[in-house]
KELUMGU-259794 format. One record per residue (C-alpha): residue in one letter; x, y, z. Coordinates in Angstrom, 2 decimals, m for minus. Layout:
KELUMGU-259794
[node "a",[X,Y,Z]]
...
***
This chain:
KELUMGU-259794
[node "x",[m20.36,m39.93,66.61]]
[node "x",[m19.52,m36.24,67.31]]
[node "x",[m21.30,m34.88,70.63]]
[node "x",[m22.12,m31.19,70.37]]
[node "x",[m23.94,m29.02,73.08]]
[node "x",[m27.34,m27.15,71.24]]
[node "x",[m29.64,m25.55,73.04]]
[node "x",[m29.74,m27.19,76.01]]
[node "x",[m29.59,m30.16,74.54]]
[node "x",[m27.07,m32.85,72.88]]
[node "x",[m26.96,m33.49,69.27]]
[node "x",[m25.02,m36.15,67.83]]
[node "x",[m23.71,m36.03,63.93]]
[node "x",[m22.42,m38.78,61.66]]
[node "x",[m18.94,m37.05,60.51]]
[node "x",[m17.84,m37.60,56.53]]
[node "x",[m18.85,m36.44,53.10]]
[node "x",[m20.56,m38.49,50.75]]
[node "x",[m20.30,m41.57,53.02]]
[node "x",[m23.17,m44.14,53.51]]
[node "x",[m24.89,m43.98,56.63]]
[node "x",[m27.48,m45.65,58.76]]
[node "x",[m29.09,m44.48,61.89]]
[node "x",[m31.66,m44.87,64.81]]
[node "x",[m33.48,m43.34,67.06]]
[node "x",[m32.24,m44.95,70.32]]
[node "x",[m36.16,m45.32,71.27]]
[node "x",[m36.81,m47.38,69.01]]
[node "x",[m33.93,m49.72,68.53]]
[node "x",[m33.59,m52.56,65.42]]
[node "x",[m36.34,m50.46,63.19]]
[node "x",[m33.95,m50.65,60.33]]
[node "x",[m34.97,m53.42,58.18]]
[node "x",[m32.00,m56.50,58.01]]
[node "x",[m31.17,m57.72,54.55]]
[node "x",[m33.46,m55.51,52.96]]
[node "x",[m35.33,m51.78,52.34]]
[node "x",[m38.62,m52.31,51.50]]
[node "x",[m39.95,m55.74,54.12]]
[node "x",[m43.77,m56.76,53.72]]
[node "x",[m44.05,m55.73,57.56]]
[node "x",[m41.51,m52.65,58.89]]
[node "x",[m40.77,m53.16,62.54]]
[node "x",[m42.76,m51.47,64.18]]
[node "x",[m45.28,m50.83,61.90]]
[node "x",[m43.65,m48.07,60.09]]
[node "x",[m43.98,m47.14,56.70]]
[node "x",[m40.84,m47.37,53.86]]
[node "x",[m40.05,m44.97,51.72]]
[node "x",[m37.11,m44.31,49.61]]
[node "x",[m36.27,m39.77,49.07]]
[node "x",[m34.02,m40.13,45.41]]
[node "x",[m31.81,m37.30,44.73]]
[node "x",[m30.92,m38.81,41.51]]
[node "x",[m31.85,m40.74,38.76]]
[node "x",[m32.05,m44.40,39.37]]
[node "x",[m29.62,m45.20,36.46]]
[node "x",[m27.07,m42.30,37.69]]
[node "x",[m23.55,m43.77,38.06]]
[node "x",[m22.56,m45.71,41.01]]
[node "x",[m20.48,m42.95,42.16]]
[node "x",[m22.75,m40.03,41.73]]
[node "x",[m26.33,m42.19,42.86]]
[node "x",[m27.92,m40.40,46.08]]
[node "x",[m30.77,m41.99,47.80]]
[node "x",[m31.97,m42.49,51.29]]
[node "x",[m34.91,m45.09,52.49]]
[node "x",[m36.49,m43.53,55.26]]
[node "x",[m38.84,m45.91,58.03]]
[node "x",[m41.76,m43.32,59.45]]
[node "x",[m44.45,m43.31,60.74]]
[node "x",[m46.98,m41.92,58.15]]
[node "x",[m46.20,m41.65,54.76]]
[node "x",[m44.84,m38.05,53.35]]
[node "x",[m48.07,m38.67,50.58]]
[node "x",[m51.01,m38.25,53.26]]
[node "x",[m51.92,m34.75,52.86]]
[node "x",[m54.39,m32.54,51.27]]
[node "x",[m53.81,m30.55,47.76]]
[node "x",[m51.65,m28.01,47.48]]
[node "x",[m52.85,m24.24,46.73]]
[node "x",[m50.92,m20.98,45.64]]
[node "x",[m48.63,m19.63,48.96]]
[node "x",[m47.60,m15.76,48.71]]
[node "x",[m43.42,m16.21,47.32]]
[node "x",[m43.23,m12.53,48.65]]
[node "x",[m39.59,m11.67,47.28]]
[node "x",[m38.66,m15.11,46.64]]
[node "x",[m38.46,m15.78,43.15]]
[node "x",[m36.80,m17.77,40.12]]
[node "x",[m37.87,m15.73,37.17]]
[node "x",[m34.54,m13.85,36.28]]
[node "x",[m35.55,m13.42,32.17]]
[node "x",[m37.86,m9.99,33.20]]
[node "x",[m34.79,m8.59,35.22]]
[node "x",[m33.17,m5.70,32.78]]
[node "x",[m29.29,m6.34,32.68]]
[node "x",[m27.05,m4.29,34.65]]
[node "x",[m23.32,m4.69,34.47]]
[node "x",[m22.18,m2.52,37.07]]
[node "x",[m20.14,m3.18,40.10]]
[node "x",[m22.55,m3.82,42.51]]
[node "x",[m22.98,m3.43,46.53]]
[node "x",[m24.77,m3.81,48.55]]
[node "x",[m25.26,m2.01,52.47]]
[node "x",[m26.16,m4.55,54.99]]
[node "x",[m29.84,m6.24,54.37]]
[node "x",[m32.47,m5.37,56.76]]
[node "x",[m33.73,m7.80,59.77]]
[node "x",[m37.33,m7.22,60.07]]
[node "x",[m38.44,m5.42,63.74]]
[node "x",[m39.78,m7.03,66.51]]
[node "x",[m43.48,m6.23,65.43]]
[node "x",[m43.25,m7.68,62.35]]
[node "x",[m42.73,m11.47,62.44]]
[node "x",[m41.50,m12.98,59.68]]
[node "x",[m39.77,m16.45,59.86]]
[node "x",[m37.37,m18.18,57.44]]
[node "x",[m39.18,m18.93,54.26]]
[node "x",[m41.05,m15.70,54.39]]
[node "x",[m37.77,m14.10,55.31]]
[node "x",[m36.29,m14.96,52.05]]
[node "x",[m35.26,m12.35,49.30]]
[node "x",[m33.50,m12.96,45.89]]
[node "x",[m30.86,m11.16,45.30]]
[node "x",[m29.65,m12.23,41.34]]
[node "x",[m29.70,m15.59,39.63]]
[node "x",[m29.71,m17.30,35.95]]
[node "x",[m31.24,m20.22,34.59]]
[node "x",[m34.51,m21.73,34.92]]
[node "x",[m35.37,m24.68,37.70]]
[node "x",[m38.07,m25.86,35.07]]
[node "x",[m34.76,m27.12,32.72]]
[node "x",[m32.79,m27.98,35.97]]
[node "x",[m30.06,m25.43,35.19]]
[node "x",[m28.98,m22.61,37.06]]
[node "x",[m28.75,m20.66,40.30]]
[node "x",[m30.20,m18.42,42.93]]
[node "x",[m28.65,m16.10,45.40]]
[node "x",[m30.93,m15.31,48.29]]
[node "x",[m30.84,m13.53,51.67]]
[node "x",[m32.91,m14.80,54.59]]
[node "x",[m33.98,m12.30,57.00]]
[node "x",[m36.22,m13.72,60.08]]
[node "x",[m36.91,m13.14,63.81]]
[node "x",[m39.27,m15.55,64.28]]
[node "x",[m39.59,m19.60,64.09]]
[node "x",[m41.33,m21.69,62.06]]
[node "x",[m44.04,m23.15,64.26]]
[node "x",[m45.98,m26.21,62.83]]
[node "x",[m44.46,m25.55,59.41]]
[node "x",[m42.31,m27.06,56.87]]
[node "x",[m40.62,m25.90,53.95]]
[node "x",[m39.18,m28.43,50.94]]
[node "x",[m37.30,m27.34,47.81]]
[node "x",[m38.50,m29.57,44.53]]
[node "x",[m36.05,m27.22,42.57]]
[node "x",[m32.53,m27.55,43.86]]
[node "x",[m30.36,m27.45,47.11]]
[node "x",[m29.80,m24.87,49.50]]
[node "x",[m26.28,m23.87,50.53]]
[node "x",[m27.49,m21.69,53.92]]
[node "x",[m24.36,m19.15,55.28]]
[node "x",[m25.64,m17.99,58.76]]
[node "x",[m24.46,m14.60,59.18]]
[node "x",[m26.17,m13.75,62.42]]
[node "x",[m28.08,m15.56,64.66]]
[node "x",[m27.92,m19.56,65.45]]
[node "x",[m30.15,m22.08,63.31]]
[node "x",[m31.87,m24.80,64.44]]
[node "x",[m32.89,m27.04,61.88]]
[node "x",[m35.26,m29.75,62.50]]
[node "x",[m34.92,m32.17,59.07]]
[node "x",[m36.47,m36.01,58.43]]
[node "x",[m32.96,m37.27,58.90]]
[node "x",[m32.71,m35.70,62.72]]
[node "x",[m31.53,m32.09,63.73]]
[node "x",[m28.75,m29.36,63.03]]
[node "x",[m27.79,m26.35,64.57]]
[node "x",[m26.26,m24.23,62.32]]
[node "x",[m24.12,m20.68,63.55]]
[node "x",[m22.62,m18.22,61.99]]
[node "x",[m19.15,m19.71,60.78]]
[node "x",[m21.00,m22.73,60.07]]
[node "x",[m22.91,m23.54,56.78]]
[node "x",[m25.54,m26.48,55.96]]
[node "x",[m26.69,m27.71,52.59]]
[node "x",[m30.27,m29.07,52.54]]
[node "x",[m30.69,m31.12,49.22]]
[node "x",[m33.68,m31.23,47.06]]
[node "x",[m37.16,m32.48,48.23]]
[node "x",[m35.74,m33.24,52.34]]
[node "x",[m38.04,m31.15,54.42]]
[node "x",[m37.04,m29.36,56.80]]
[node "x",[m37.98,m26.40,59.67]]
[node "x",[m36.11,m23.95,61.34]]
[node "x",[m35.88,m22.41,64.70]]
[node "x",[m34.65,m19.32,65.52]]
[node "x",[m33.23,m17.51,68.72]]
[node "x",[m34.08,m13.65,68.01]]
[node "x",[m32.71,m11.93,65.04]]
[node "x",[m31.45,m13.73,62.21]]
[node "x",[m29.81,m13.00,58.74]]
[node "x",[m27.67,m14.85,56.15]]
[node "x",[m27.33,m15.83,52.55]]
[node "x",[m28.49,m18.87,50.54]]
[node "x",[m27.08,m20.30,47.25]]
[node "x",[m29.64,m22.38,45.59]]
[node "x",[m28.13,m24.69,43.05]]
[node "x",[m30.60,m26.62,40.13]]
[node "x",[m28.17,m28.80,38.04]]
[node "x",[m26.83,m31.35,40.62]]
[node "x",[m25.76,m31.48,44.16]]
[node "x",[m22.43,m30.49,45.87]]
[node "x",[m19.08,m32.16,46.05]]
[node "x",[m15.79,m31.32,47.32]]
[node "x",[m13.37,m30.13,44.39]]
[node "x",[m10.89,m32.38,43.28]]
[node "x",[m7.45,m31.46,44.89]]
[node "x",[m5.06,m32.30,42.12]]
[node "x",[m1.92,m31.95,42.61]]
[node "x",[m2.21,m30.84,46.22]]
[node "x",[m2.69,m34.16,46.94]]
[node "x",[m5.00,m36.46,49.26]]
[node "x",[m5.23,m33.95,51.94]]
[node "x",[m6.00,m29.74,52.50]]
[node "x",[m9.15,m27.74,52.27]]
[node "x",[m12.08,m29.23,53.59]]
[node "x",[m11.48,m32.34,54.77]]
[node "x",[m14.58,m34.79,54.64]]
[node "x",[m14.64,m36.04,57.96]]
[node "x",[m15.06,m32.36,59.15]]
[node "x",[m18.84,m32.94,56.91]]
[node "x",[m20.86,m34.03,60.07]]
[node "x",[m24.67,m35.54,58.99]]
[node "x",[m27.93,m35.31,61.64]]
[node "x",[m28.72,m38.85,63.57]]
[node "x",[m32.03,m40.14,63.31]]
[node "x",[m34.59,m38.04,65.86]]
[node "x",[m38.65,m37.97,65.26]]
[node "x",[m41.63,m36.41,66.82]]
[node "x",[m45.18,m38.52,66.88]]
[node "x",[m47.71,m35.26,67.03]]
[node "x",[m50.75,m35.20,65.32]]
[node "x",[m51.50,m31.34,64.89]]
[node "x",[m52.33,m29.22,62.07]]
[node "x",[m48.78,m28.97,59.59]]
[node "x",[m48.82,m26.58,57.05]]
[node "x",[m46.20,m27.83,54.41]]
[node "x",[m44.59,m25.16,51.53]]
[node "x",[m43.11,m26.42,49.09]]
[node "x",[m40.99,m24.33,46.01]]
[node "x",[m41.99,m25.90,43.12]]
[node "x",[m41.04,m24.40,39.45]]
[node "x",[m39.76,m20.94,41.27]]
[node "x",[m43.21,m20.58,42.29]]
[node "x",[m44.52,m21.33,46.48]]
[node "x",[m47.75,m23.71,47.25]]
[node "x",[m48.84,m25.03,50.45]]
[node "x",[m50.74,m28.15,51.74]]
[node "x",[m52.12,m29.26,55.59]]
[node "x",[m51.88,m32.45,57.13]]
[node "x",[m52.74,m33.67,60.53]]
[node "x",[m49.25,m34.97,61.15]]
[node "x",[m46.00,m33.64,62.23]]
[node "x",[m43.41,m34.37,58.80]]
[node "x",[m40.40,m35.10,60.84]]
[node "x",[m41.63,m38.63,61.93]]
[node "x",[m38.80,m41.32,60.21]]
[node "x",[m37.81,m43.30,62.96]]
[node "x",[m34.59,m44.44,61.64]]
[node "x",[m33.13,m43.82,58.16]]
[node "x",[m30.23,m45.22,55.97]]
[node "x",[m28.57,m44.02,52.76]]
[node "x",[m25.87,m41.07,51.37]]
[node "x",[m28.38,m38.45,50.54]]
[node "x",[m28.44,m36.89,53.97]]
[node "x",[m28.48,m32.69,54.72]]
[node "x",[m24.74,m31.78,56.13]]
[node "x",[m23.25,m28.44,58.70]]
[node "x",[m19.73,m27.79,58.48]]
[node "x",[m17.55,m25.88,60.77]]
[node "x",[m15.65,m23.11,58.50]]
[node "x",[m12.82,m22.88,60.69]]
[node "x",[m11.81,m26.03,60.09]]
[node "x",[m10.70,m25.48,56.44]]
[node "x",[m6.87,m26.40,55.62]]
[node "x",[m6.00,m23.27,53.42]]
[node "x",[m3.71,m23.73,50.77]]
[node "x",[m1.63,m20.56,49.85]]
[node "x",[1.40,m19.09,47.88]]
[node "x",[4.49,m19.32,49.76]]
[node "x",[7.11,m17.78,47.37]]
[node "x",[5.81,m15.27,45.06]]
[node "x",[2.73,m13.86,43.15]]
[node "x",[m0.66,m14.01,44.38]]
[node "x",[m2.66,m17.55,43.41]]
[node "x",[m6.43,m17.93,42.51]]
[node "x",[m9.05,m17.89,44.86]]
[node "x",[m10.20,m21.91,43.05]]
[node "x",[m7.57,m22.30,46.11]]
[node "x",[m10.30,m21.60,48.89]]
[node "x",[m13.02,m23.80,47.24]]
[node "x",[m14.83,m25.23,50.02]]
[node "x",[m17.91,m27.06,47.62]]
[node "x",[m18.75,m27.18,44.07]]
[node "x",[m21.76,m27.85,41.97]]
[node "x",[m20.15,m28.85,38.48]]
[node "x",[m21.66,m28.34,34.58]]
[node "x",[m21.16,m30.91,32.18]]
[node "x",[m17.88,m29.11,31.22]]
[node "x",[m14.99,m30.02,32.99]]
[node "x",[m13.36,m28.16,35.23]]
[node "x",[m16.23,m25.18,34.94]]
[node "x",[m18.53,m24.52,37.48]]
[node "x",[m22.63,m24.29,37.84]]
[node "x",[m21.32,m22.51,41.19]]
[node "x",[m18.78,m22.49,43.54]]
[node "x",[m18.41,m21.73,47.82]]
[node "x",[m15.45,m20.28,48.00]]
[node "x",[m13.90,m18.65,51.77]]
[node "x",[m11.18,m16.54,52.41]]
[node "x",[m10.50,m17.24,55.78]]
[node "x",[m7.48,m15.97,58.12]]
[node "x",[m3.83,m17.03,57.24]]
[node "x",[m0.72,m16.29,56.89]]
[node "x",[0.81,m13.93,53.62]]
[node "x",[4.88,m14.84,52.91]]
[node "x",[4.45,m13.93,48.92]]
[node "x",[7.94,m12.31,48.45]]
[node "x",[8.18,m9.29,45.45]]
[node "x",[4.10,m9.90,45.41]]
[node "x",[1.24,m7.17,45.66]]
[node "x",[m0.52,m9.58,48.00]]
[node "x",[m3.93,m8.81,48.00]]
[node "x",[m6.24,m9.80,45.44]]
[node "x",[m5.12,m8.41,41.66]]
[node "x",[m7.50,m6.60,39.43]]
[node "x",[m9.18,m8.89,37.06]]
[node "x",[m12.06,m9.35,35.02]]
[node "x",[m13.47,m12.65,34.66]]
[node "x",[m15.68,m15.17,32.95]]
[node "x",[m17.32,m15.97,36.21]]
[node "x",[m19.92,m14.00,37.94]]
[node "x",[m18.81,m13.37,41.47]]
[node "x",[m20.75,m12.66,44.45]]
[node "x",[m19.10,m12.23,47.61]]
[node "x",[m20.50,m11.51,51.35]]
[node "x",[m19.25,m10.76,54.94]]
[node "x",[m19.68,m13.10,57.75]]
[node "x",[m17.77,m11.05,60.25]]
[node "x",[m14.45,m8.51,60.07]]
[node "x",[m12.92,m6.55,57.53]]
[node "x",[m12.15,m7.65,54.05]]
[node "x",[m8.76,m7.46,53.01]]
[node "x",[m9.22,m5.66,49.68]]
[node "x",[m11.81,m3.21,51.26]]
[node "x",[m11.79,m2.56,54.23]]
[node "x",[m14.56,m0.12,53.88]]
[node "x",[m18.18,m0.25,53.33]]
[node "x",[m17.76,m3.83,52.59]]
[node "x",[m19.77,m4.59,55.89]]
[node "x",[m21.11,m7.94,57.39]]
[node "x",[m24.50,m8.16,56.04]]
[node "x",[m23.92,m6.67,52.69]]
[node "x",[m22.55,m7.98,49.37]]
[node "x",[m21.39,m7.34,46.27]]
[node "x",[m21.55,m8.90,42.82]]
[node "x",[m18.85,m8.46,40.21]]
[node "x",[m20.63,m9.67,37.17]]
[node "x",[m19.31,m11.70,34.01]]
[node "x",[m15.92,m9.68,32.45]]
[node "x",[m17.21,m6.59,34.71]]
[node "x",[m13.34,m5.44,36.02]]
[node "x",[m13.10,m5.54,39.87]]
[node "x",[m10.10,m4.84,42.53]]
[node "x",[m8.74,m3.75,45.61]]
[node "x",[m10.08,m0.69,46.28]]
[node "x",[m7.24,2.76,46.20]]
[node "x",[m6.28,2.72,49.47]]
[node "x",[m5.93,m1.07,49.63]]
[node "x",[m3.67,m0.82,46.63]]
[node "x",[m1.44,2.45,48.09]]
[node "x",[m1.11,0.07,51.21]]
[node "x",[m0.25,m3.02,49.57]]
[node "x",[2.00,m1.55,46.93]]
[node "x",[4.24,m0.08,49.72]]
[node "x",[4.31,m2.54,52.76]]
[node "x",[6.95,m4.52,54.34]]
[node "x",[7.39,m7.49,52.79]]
[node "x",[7.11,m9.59,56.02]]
[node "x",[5.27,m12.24,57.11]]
[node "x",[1.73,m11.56,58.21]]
[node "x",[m1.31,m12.50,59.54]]
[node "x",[m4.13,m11.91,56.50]]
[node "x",[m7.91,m11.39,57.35]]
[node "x",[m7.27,m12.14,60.76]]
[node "x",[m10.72,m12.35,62.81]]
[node "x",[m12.92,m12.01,58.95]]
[node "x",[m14.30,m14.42,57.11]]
[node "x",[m15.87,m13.11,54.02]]
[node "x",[m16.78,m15.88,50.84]]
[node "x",[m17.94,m15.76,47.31]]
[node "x",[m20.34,m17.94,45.64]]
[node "x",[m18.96,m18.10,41.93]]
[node "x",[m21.01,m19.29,39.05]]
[node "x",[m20.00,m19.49,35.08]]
[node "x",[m23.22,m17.95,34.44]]
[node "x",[m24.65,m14.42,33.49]]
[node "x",[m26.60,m13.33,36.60]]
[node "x",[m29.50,m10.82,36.55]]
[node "x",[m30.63,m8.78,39.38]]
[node "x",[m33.59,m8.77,40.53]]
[node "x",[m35.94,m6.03,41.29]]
[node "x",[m35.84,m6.52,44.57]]
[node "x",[m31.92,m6.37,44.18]]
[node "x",[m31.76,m3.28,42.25]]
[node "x",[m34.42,m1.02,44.00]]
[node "x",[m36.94,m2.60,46.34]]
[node "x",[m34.08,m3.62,49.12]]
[node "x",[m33.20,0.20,49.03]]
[node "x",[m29.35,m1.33,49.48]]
[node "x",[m27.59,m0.70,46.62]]
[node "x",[m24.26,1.73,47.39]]
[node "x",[m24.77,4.24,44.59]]
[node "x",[m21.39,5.43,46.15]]
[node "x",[m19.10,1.71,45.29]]
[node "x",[m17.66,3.05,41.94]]
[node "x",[m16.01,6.38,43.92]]
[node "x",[m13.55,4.02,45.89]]
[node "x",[m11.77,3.30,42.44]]
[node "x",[m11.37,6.69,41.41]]
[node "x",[m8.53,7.94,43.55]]
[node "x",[m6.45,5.52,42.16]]
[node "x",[m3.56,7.65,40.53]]
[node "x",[m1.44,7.66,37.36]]
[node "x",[1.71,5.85,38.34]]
[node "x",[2.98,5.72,34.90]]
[node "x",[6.29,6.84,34.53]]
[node "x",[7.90,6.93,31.07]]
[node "x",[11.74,7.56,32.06]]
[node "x",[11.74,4.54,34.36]]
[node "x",[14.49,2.28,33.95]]
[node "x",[15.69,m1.40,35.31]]
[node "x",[18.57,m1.34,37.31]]
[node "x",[20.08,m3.52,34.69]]
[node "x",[20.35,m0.51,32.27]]
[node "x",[20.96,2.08,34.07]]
[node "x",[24.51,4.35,34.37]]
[node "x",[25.34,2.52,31.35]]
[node "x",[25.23,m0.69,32.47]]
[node "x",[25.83,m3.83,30.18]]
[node "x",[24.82,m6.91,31.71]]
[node "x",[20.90,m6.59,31.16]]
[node "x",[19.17,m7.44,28.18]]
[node "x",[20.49,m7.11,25.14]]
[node "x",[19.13,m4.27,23.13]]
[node "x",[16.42,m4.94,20.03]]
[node "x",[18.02,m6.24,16.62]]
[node "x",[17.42,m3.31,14.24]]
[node "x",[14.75,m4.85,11.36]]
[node "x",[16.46,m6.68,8.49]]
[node "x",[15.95,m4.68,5.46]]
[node "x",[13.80,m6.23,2.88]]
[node "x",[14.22,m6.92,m0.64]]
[node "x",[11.77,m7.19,m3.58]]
***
């Protein structure tokens, strides 16, 4: 068990990915069933009941369930009715396409006066797919100053990948608590409800995922170690509350929001057991992987989760960091190249300065290079990059910016395109200083003042005959 200190308070976690756990609330010790999940009598008197995040025919090594012992059943609560989804939405076929590159200025916190907490704080940014079909994506941005009080929140549609930007979260799940800062991240998997607490002002981006859940990207020929390591992956312990008060539960079903009431608090299981458990991880303890002879290598290096398609090797979406470490490429323009790409990539700023610009690229904000839209450092990034020192150096030391990368055609929402009032009208002007370097006299050293020893010169064309 890991110890960590959390508002005022300890928190324990069960450390590595994918694992199979079981745990207790110390209060209430031996309520986990021996020999069995489902007994005609729970200890205790609690109630069984199994959360499955996958089929119950899925593969051995991809099945994801959890048997949870509570003390009410999640079913004992009244219908559900419409809930306001504000800006929260799933419907990205109404959304006019707009290939631009896109950025975004830093999203707004809401004032003081206006309290708004997590799930009302939520704003889509772009997405693809429908959750109806179970394929595709959202990109959100949570904005909140206030905590959820006697409220729950579940997603039936997919998982959330939350990225903290500022402002702590505490997260009170079924499975026991997290607290989540910035640098951190926490996925929350479909259908595990959960609650969150915050400490004052609070903003960060969500990647909401539909096809399947995350796992850590094969490492090929790196080997059995480097990037994130799964016993850095560290799991909630089992905690519950027995209050009977008024609960209001949301849940996101279909892209749309509905609520319900019941007289219980939801976070009542007792003691739990199984691998489909929400997970925090500490950023800073990545193991980057990087070029140390020449040319500049993909960002696939920095891959901290992935959601895969059914086509190998190609991503539903991908969290990717770029976190700080050390440059040695020799004869390399270091920073990232220009490139257009099958991928749709949106990036955003935890803290720092990105390398490639350095400028209006601010914590907060974003930007979204769309499918085969071209993308790059910015001019002055390049003019930098093109004549430094070749030395060793430290690379976005003090930053950590990260992408989410999906191999599908995001649209922009309304909300993305005009009602945030954050677009940077002003992002395709940092390209255009970029000069004309082109220089048609230019020679290699091997052929200059007559020299012999480069290439050899082209064969003049055999002449043809009839």
């Amino acid at each position: 068990l890991f110890l960590i200190m959390s508002q005022s308070q300890d928190l324990k976690y069960l450390p590595g990915f994918g694992s199979e756990f079981e745990s207790e609330d110390p209060r209430c010790p031996g309520v986990l069933p021996k020999g069995q999940n489902n007994p005609q009598k729970c200890p205790y008197g609690l109630y069984a009941e199994q959360l499955s995040g996958s089929a119950f025919t899925a593969p051995r090594e991809s099945n994801k369930r959890s048997w949870l012992y509570r003390i009410r059943p999640s079913v004992q609560h009244k219908p559900f009715s419409n809930f306001p989804s504000g800006n929260f939405t799933n419907k990205f076929v109404d959304c006019h396409p707009n290939p631009n590159q896109l950025r975004w200025h830093p999203f707004d916190i809401p004032k003081d006066s206006e309290k708004q907490d997590f799930v009302s704080g939520i704003s889509t940014v772009c997405g693809a797919g429908d959750p109806c079909s179970r394929h595709g994506i959202g990109i959100h941005i949570y904005a909140c100053n206030t905590s959820m009080t006697n409220k729950a929140f579940y997603n039936s549609d997919g998982d959330f990948l939350i990225v903290p930007q500022q402002g702590s979260l505490h997260i009170y799940t079924e499975f026991g608590q997290m607290h989540v800062a910035p640098n951190e991240i926490c996925v929350i998997q479909q259908g595990i409800r959960f609650s969150v607490n915050v400490e004052g002002p609070s903003r960060g981006y969500i990647l909401e995922v539909f096809d399947a859940h995350f796992i850590l990207p094969n490492l090929g020929p790196i080997g059995a170690n480097g990037l994130a390591n799964p016993r850095d992956f560290l799991h909630p312990t089992a905690w519950y509350e027995d209050r009977e008060e008024e609960f209001v539960i949301i849940s996101k079903y279909q892209g749309a929001l509905f609520s319900c009431e019941q007289g219980h608090s939801p976070f009542d299981v007792v003691g739990w057991h199984g691998n489909y458990v929400p997970y925090k991880y500490d950023l800073s303890n990545f193991m980057t992987i990087n070029a140390v002879s020449f040319d500049h290598a993909d960002p696939s290096i920095f891959t901290v989760l992935t959601c895969q398609s059914v086509r190998p090797g190609v991503a539903i979406a991908d969290f990717v960091i770029f976190p700080p470490r050390w440059g040695v490429a020799d004869h390399t323009f270091r920073p990232p190249y220009y490139h257009r790409n099958c991928m749709s990539e949106f990036m955003g700023l935890i803290h720092g300065n990105y390398e490639a610009k350095e400028e209006g690229f601010r914590p907060g904000g974003a930007t979204l290079h769309s499918m085969m839209t071209p993308h790059g450092p910015d001019a002055k990034c390049f003019d930098m990059a093109s004549t430094a020192e070749l030395k060793p150096q430290r690379v976005a030391e003090g930053t950590m910016a990260f992408m989410f990368e999906s191999s599908l055609s995001m649209a922009v929402t309304k909300w993305g395109n005009e009602t945030c009032e954050k677009v940077d009208k002003q992002y395709y002007k940092c390209w255009g200083p970029l000069k004309k370097n082109f220089d048609p006299n230019w020679k290699p050293e091997s052929l200059k003042d007559g020299a012999i020893d480069g290439p050899t010169k082209p064969a003049k064309h055999a002449k043809h005959t009839a």
